[in-house]
N, C-alpha and C positions, 0 to 999 in steps of 0.2 A: 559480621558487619553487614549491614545493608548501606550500598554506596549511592545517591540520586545525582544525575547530572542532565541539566535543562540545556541543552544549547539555544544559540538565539542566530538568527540573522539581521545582520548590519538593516538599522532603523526599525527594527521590531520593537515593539513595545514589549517590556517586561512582563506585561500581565500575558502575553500569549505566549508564554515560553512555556508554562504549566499548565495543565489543564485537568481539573479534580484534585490539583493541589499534589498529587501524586506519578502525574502522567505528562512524560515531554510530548510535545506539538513535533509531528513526522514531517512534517514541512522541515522544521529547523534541524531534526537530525539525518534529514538526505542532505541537505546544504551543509552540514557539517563533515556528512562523510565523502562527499563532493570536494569541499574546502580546504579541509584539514590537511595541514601537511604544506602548505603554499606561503607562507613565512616563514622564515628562516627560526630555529628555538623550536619551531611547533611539533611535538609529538605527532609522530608522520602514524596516521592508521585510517585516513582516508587519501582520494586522490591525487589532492594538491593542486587543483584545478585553481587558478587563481579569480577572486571576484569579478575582474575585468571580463570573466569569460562566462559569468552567470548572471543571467536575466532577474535579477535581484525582485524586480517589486512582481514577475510570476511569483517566487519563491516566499511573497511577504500577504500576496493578495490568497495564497493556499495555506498561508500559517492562519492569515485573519477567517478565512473561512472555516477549518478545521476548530480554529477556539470555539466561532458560534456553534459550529455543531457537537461541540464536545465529543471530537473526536480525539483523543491522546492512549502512547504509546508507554509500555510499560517492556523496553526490550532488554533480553540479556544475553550478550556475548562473550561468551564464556568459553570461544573456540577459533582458531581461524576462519572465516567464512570471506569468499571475494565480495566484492562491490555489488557483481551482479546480481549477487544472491540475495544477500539483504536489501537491496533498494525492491527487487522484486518482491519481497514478501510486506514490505512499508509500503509500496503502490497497491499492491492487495486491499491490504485493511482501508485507505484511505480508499481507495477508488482512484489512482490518478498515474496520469502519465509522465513519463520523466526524456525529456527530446531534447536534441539540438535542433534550432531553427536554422530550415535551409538557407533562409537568409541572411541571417546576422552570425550565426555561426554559435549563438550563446545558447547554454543549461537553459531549458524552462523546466518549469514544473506546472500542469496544469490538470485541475481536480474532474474528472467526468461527472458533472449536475447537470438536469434538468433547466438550467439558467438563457435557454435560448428560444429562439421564436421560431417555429418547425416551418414556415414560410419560409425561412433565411436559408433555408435547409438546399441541397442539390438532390432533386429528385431523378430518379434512376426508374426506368420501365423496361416491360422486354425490349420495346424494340432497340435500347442500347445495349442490350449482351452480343457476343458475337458468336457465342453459342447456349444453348438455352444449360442452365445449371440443372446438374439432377440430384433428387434427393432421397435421400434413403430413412427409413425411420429403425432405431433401433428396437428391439421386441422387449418385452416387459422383464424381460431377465436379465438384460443388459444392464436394466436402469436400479442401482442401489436403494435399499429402502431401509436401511439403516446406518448412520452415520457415525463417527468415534473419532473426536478432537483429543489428541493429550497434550498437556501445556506442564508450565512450571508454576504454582500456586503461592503465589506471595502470602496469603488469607492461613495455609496451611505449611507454613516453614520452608517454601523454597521445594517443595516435595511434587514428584509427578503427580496431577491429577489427569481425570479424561471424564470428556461431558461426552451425550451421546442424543442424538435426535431418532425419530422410526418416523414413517410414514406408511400410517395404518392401511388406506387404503391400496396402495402397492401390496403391503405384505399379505392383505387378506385375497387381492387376486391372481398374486403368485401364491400363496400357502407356505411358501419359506420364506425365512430372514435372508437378505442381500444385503452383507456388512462391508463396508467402504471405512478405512481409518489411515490415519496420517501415522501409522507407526508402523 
């Protein structure tokens, strides 16, 4: 059985709940594992956070950005994983952060773009450090120069696959492979 389930956030539009026709919007499935669980009947497997306590149009303004950039999530939870886990690897892929405002106390969700005007910005120089930062560079051997993703492959039956990146010029001035992999 292949099972698809789109969630949505209260005043989303329907068309952004998919995205490639195959892939939920990460917006609407942090709001859902946020949500879930906070009416009485609901299958409890998110926190139960109720609406009143999330920042809805953050949550609606990161769904409508994520549709235009076709950004969608293809996840499967196939094991018990906490809250933190998952929301961490969904703010990954999107790029965004997931806060309570010190002010109002409610869930945001809000995406890290380039959408701002670097004048608005709070500029920082030495003479505001109160002691000068030091930095260290790591050596060429430190830094991996071969990469190894393994996923779940919808394309090839649900089966592990693994993509893999190199970065030639690392490897040619180390002379060996520095493999780095999520397994």
């Amino acid at each position: 059985f292949e099972v698809q389930r789109f969630p949505v956030i209260p005043g989303m539009p329907s068309l952004h709940a998919t995205i490639h026709g195959t892939e939920a919007n990460p917006a609407a499935v942090i709001y859902e594992l946020l949500n879930n669980g906070a009416s009485y009947g609901e299958p409890q497997y998110g926190l139960g956070i109720p609406a009143t306590k999330i920042d809805i149009a953050s949550f609606l303004a990161s769904a409508a950005t994520l549709y235009t950039e076709g950004i969608g999530i293809s996840l499967l939870l196939d094991k018990a994983a906490s809250f933190d886990t998952v929301a961490e690897d969904l703010l990954k892929v999107i790029d965004g952060a997931l806060y309570q405002d010190p002010q109002t106390g409610l869930w945001m969700l809000s995406l890290v773009r380039q959408d701002y005007d670097t004048a608005d910005l709070l500029h920082i120089t030495e003479d505001d450090y109160l002691d000068a930062p030091e930095y260290t560079r790591s050596s060429w051997g430190d830094v991996a120069n071969d990469v190894r993703v393994s996923y779940t492959s919808r394309a090839n039956n649900y089966r592990s696959a693994q993509v893999g990146q190199q970065n030639p010029a690392n490897l040619q001035r180390l002379g060996e492979l520095v493999t780095v992999s999520n397994t």
